[in-house]
C-alpha positions as a Markdown table, in Angstrom:
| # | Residue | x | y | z |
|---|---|---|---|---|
| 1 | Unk | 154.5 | -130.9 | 100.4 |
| 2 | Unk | 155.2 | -128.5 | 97.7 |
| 3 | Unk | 155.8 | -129.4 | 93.8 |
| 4 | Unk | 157.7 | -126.2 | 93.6 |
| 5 | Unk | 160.6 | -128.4 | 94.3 |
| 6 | Unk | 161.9 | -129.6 | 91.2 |
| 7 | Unk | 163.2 | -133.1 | 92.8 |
| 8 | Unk | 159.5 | -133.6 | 94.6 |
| 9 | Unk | 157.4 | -132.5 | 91.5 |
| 10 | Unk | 160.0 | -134.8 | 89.4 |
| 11 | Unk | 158.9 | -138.0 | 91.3 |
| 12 | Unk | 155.4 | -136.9 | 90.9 |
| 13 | Unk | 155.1 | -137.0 | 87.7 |
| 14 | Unk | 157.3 | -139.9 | 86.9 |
| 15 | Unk | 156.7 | -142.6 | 90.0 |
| 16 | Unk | 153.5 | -141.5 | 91.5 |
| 17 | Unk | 153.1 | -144.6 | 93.0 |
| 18 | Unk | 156.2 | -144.0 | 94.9 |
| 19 | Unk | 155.7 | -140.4 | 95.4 |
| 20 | Unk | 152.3 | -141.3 | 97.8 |
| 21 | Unk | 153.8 | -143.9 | 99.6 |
| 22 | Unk | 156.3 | -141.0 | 101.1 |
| 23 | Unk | 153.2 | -138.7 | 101.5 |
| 24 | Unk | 150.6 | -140.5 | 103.2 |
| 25 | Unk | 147.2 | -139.3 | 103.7 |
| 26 | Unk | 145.8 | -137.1 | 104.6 |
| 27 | Unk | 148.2 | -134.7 | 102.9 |
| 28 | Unk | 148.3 | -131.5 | 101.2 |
| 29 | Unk | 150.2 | -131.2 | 98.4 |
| 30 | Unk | 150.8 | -127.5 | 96.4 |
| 31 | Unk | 151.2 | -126.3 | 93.1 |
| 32 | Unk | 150.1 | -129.9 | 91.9 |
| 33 | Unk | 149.9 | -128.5 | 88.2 |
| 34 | Unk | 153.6 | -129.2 | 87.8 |
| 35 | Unk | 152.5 | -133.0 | 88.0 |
| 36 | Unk | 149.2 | -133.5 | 85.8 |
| 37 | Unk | 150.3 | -137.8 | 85.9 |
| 38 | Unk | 150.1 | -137.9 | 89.5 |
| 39 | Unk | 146.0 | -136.9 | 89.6 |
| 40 | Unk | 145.9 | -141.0 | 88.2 |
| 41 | Unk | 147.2 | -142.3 | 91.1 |
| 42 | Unk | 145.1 | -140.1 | 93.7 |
| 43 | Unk | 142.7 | -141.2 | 91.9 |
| 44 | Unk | 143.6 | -145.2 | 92.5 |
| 45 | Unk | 144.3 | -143.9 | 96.2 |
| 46 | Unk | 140.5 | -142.6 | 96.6 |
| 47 | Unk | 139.3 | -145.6 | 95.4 |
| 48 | Unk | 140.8 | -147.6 | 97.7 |
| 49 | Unk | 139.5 | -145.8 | 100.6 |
| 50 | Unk | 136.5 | -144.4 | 99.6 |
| 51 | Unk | 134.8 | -144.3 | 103.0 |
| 52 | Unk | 137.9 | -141.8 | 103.8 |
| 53 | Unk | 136.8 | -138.5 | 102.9 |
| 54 | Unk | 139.7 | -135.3 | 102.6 |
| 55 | Unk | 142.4 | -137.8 | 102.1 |
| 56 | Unk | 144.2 | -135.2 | 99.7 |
| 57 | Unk | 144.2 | -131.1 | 99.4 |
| 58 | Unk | 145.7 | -130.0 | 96.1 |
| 59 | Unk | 146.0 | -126.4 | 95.7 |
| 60 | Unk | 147.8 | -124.4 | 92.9 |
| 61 | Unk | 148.0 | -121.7 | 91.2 |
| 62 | Unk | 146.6 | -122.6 | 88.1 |
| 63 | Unk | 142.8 | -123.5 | 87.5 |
| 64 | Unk | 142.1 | -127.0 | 87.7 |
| 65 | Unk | 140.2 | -127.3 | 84.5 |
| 66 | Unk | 142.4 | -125.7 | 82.7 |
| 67 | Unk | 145.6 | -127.4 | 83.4 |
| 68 | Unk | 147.3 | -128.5 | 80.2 |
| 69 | Unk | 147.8 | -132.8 | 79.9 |
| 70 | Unk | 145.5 | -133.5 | 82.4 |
| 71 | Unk | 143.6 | -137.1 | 81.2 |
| 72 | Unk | 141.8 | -137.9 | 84.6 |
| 73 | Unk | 138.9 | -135.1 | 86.1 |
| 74 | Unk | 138.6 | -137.3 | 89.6 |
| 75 | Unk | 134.7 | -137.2 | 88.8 |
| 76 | Unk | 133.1 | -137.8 | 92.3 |
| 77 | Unk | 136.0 | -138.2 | 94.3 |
| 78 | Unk | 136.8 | -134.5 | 94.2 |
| 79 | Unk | 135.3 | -130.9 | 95.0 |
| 80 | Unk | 136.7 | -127.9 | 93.2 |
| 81 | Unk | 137.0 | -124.4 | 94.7 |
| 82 | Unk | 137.8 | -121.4 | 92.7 |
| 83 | Unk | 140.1 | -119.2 | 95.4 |
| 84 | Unk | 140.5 | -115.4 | 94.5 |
| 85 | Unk | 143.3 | -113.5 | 96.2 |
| 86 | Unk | 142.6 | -111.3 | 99.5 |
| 87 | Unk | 142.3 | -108.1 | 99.3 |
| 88 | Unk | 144.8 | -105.2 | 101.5 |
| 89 | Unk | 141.4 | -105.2 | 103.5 |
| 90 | Unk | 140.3 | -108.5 | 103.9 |
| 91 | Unk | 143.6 | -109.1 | 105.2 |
| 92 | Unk | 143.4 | -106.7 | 107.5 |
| 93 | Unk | 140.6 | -107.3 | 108.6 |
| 94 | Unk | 141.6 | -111.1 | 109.3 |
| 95 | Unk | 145.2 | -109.8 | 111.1 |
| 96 | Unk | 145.6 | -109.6 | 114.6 |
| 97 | Unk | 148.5 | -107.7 | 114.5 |
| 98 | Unk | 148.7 | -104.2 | 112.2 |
| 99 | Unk | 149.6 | -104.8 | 108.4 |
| 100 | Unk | 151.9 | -102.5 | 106.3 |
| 101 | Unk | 150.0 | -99.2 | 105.8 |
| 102 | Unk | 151.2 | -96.6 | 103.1 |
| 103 | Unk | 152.8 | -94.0 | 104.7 |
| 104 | Unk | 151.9 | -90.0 | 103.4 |
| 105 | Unk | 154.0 | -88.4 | 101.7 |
| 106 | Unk | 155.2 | -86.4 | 104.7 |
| 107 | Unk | 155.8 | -89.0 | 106.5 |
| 108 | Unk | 157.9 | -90.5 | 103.9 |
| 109 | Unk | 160.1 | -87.6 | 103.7 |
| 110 | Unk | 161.0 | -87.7 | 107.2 |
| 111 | Unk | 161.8 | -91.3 | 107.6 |
């Protein structure tokens, strides 16, 4: 699920207790810097089960150690990966099917 929805980042933050007992595990939840309370309660959740690795897969596009308000790091119960964008190549390179390629200026002009 995404927290770029207001109404699902909303419940998040206020009743996370009730927003992971609609989202069961294992889930992936994005853009989970729009919710800084709810890293508590995943935090209560890997506790619970910890026997049950990759319950959770937050992603966002902010830098976890750098989010503003957030009071609980998840010490041992999480790994941290630093993502950098793909380049036009690397994407290419990982496509099957052509990507956009700038057209020449000639090319252009007769289109």
């Amino acid at each position: 699920m995404s927290l770029d929805l207001p109404t699902e980042a909303e419940q998040a933050e206020k009743e996370p207790d009730r927003f992971l007992s609609r989202h069961k595990s294992p889930a992936l939840i994005d853009e989970v810097q729009y919710a800084p309370n709810l890293l508590r309660q995943l935090k209560v959740a890997a506790d619970k089960a910890r026997d049950r690795h990759g319950q959770f897969l937050l992603t966002g596009s902010q830098k976890f150690t750098l989010m503003k308000g957030v009071a609980e790091s998840l010490a041992g119960r999480a790994d941290i990966f630093d993502l950098e964008t793909l380049s036009l190549a690397e994407i290419r390179g990982g496509c099957r099917t052509p990507v956009w390629r700038p057209q020449s200026s000639a090319a252009a002009l007769r289109s």
